[in-house]
C-alpha positions in Angstrom: 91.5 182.4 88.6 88.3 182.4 90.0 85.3 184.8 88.4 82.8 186.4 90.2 79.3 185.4 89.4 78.1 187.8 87.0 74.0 189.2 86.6 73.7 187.5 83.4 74.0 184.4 84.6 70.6 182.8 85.9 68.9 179.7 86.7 69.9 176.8 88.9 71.6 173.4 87.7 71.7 170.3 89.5 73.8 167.3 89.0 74.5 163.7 90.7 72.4 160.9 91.9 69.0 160.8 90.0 67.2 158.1 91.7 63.6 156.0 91.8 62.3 156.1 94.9 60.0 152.9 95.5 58.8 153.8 98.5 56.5 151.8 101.2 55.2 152.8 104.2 55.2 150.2 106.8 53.3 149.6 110.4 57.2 149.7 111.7 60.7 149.4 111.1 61.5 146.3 112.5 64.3 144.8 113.9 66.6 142.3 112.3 64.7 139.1 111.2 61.3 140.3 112.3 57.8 141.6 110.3 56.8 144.2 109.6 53.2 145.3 107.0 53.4 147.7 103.9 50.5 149.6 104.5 51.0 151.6 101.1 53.4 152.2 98.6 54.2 154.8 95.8 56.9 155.8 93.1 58.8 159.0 92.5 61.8 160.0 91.5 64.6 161.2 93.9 68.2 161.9 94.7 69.7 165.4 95.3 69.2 167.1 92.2 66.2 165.7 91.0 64.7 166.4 94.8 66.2 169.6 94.0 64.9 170.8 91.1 61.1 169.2 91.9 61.0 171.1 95.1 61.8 174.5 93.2 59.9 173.7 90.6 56.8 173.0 92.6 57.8 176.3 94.0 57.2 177.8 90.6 60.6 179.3 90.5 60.6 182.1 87.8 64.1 181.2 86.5 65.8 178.3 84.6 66.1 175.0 85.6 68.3 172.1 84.5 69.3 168.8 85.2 72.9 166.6 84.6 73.7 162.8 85.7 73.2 159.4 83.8 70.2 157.4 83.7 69.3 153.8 82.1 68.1 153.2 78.5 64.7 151.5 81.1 61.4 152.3 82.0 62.5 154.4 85.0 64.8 156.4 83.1 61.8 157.3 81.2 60.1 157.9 83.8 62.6 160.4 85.3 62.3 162.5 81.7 58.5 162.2 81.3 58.5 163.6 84.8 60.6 166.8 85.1 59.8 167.6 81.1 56.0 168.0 83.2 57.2 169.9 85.5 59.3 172.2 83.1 62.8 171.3 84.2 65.3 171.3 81.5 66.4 167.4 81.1 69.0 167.8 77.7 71.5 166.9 80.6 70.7 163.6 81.4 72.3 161.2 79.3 70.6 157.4 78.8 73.0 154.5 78.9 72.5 150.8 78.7 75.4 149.8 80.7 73.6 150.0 84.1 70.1 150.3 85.2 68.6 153.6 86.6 69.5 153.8 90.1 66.8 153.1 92.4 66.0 152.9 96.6 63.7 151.0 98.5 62.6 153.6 101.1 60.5 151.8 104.1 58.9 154.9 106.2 57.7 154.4 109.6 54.0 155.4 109.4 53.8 157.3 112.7 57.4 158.6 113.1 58.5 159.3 109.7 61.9 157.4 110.3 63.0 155.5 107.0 65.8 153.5 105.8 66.9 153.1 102.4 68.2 150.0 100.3 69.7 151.7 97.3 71.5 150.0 94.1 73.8 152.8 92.4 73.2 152.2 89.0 73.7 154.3 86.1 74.8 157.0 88.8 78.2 155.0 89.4 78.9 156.4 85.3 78.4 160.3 86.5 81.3 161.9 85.9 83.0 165.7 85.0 82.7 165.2 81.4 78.9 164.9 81.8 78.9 168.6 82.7 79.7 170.9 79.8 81.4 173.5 81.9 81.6 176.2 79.2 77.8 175.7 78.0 76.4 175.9 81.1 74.7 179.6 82.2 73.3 179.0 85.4 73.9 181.2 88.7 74.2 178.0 91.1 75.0 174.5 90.5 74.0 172.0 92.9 76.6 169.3 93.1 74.9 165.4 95.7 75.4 163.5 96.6 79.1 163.1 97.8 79.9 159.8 99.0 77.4 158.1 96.3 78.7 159.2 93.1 81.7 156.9 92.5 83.4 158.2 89.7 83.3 161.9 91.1 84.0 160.6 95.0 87.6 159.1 93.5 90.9 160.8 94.1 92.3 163.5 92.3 96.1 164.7 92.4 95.1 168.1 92.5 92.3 168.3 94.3 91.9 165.8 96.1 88.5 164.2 95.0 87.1 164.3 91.4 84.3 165.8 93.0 86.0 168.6 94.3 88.3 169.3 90.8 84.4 169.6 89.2 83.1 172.5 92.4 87.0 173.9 91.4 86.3 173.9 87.1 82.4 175.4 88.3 83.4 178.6 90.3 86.2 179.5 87.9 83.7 179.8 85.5 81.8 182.3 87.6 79.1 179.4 88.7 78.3 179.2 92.7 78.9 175.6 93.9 76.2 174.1 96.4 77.4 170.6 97.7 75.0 168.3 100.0 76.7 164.6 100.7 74.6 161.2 102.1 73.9 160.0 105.0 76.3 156.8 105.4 77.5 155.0 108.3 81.8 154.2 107.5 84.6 156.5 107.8 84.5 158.2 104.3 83.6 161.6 105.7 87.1 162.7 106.6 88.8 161.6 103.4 85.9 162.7 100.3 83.7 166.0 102.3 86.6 168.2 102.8 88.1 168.3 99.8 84.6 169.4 98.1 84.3 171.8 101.4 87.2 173.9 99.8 85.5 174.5 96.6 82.0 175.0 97.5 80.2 178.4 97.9 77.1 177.3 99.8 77.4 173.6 102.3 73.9 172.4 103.0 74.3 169.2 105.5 72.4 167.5 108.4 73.6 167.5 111.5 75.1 163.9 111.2 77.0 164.9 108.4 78.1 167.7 109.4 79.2 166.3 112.6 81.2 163.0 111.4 82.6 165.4 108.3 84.2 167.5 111.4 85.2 163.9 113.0 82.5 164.7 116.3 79.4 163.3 116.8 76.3 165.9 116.7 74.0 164.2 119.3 75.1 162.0 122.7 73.9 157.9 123.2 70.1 159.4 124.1 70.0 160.8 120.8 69.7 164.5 122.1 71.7 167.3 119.9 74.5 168.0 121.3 74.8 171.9 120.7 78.4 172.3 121.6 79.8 169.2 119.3 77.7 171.1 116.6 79.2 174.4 116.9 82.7 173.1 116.9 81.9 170.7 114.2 80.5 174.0 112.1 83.4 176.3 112.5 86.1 173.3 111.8 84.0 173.1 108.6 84.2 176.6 107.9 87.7 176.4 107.9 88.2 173.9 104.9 87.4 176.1 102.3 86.3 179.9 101.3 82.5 179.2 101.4 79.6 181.7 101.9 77.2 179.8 104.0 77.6 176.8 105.7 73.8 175.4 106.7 73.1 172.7 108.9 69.5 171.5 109.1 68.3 168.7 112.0 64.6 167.8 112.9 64.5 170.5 115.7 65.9 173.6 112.7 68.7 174.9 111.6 72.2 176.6 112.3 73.8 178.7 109.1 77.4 180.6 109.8 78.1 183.2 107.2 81.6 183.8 105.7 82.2 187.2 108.1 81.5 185.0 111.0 77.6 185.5 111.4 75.5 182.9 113.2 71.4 182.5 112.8 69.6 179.7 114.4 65.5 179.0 114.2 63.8 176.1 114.8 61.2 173.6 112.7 58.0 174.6 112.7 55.5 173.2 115.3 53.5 170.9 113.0 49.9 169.4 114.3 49.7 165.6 114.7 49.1 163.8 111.5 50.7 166.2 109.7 53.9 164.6 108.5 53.4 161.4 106.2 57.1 160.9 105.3 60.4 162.6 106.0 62.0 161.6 102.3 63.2 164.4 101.1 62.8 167.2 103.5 66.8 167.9 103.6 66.4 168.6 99.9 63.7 170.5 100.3 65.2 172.8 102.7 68.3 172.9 100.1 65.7 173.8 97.8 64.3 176.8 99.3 67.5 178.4 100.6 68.9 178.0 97.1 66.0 179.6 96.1 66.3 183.0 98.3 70.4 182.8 97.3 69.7 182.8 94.0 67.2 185.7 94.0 69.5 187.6 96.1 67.3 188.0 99.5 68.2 188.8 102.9 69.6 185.5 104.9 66.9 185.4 107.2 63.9 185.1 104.2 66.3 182.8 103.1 66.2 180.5 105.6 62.8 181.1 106.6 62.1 179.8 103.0 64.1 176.2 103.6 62.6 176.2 106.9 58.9 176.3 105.4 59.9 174.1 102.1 61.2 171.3 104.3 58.1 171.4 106.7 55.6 171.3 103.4 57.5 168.3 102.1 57.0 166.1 104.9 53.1 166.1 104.5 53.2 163.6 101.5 55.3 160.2 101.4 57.6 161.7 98.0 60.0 164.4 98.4 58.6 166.9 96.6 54.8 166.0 96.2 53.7 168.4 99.4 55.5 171.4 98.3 53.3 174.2 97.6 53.6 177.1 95.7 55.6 180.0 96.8 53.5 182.0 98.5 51.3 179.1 99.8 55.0 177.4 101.3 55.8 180.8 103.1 52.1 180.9 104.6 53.2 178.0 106.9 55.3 180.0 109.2 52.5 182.2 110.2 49.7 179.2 110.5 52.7 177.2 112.5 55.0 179.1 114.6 58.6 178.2 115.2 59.9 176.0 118.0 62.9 177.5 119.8 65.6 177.6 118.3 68.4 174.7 118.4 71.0 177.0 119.9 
C-alpha cells in the first residue's frame, strides 16, 4: 500500500542517464552530406538528473541533493564526481564500472536558432538498473526518475508492471517518495509501449510537447510546425488518465500547459527574450523540471511554481550547457519582471 509523503522526508534525488555533453556550436545544421563550421565548443555534464540536480543547485536550493546511475571507471566519470562534489550535490549514488564507458553526446547547436541535434553512445547508462537505488535508504521528498526510453535495463518489460521503469516509480511511492518522470525525445514507436506504464506510477509528468503528443499517439504541431492546441489538450487529458498523478506539465518553446489531478488547467507563455539572448537550448526542459520541482518540493502555490520553471528554463538558454546560465534564486525569479510573458499557448 502506498504511503503518504511524510514532513520528515526532504531533499530531491535524481536517477538515470548521466551523460558528457561535448557540445559544439556550429554556423548551421546542415543537411545530409553537407558542411557545416564549429565555431566553439565546450564540455559539461548532462542527462536528466545530473541537468537536474545542477540547475537546482545553481539555484541554491536549501535542501538535500543526491544523485543515482552508473558511470565509467574514465576520465569523464571523474569528471561527473569532481563536478557535482563542487557544486554540493551528494554523488555516494553513482557507482563506477569498467564494463562500459561514461555515456556521452555530441550536441551540434545552431548558433542563431538554438536548434541542436544529438549523437549519443549509451554507455555505462545501459547498466542502470533498480538495484542501484537503495529504496529503504533513501530520505528524499521527490525522486526524479529520465530518461525513459534511454535507460535500457529499466525501459525492459516487467510482468507486473509493465516496464522495469515503472515497477522502480511503483517500489518509490510505496515508500512514501513522490515520483517525477521525464522521457527523451526519440523518433520510433516506443512511446505507446514504455511512457504509460511509468505514467501510472508517477506523481508529477514533466514532458515536451512532442512527447507528450506521440505518448498520447497524436501529433502536437501540424506539417508547418505550428502547435496544434487541440491535439495537445486531448493528448494531456489521455495522459492524465494512465495513472493517479498530481500534475501533468507540458513545456514547448512558446510555454507551458499543467493539468492538476482535480481537473485544473494553467497555461503561460515563455518569456519574451531580447535578440542574442539565447546561446543554446540544451537543457532548458530540465531546467524547467528543475524549478517546478523546486516550488513542489517547498510546497508553494502552482502558479509560483510554474512561474519558477518558466524563469529557470529562460535563464538556461543564455549559455551553451544546461545549467551554466542559471542564476540564483532570487536573481532567476527577477527575469519575469525584466521580461514579460508572451501569451499564453492556449
Amino acid at each position: 500500500m502506498k504511503k503518504e509523503c511524510t514532513k520528515e522526508r526532504i531533499g530531491i534525488a535524481a536517477g538515470g542517464n548521466w551523460i558528457v555533453d561535448h557540445i559544439k556550436t556550429v554556423d548551421r545544421l546542415p543537411e545530409r552530406g553537407m558542411l557545416a563550421s564549429i565555431l566553439s565548443q565546450s564540455r559539461s555534464a548532462g542527462g536528466a538528473p545530473a541537468n537536474v540536480l545542477a540547475d537546482l543547485a545553481q539555484l541554491r536550493a536549501p535542501f538535500p541533493l543526491e544523485g543515482y546511475g552508473v558511470i565509467g571507471d574514465d576520465a569523464d566519470g571523474t569528471y561527473i564526481l569532481d563536478a557535482f562534489r563542487r557544486a554540493g550535490v551528494r554523488v555516494d549514488g553513482l557507482q563506477r564500472t569498467d564494463r562500459q564507458p561514461t555515456s556521452y553526446t555530441d550536441v551540434m547547436t545552431e548558433r542563431e536558432t538554438g536548434d541542436r541535434t544529438f549523437y549519443h553512445r549509451r554507455g555505462a547508462n545501459a547498466l542502470f538498473a533498480p538495484e542501484h537505488v537503495p529504496l529503504d535508504g533513501l530520505r528524499c521528498r521527490i525522486f526524479h526518475l529520465g530518461y525513459i526510453l534511454l535507460l535500457d535495463q529499466l525501459d525492459a518489460p516487467d510482468p507486473e508492471c509493465g516496464t522495469v521503469a515503472a515497477r522502480l516509480l511503483r517500489d518509490l511511492r510505496e515508500r512514501g517518495i513522490r515520483t517525477s518522470v521525464d522521457v527523451v525525445s526519440e523518433a520510433g514507436d516506443r512511446f505507446g509501449t514504455l511512457v504509460p506504464p511509468a505514467l501510472a506510477h508517477s506523481d508529477y509528468a514533466i514532458l515536451n510537447e512532442i512527447e507528450a503528443a506521440r505518448a498520447a499517439g497524436l501529433s502536437a504541431r501540424d506539417a508547418a510546425g505550428r502547435l496544434d492546441r487541440t491535439a495537445l489538450q486531448t493528448a494531456m487529458r489521455r495522459l492524465r488518465q494512465m495513472g493517479p498523478m498530481r500534475l501533468l506539465a507540458v513545456h514547448m518553446p512558446e510555454g507551458a500547459v499543467l493539468l492538476t489531478d482535480r481537473g485544473e488547467w494553467l497555461a503561460f507563455g515563455s518569456l519574451e527574450l531580447p535578440g542574442g539572448y539565447i546561446r543554446s537550448a540544451v537543457g532548458a526542459g530540465d531546467a524547467f523540471c528543475a524549478g517546478l520541482l523546486y516550488g513542489l518540493h517547498e510546497g508553494w502555490p502552482l502558479p509560483e511554481c510554474a512561474r519558477l520553471a518558466q524563469c529557470t528554463a529562460a535563464t538556461s538558454l543564455a549559455a551553451e550547457g544546461a545549467s551554466e546560465g542559471v542564476l540564483p534564486l532570487e536573481e532567476t525569479l527577477a527575469l519575469a519582471a525584466r521580461y514579460p510573458a508572451r501569451c499564453p499557448p492556449l
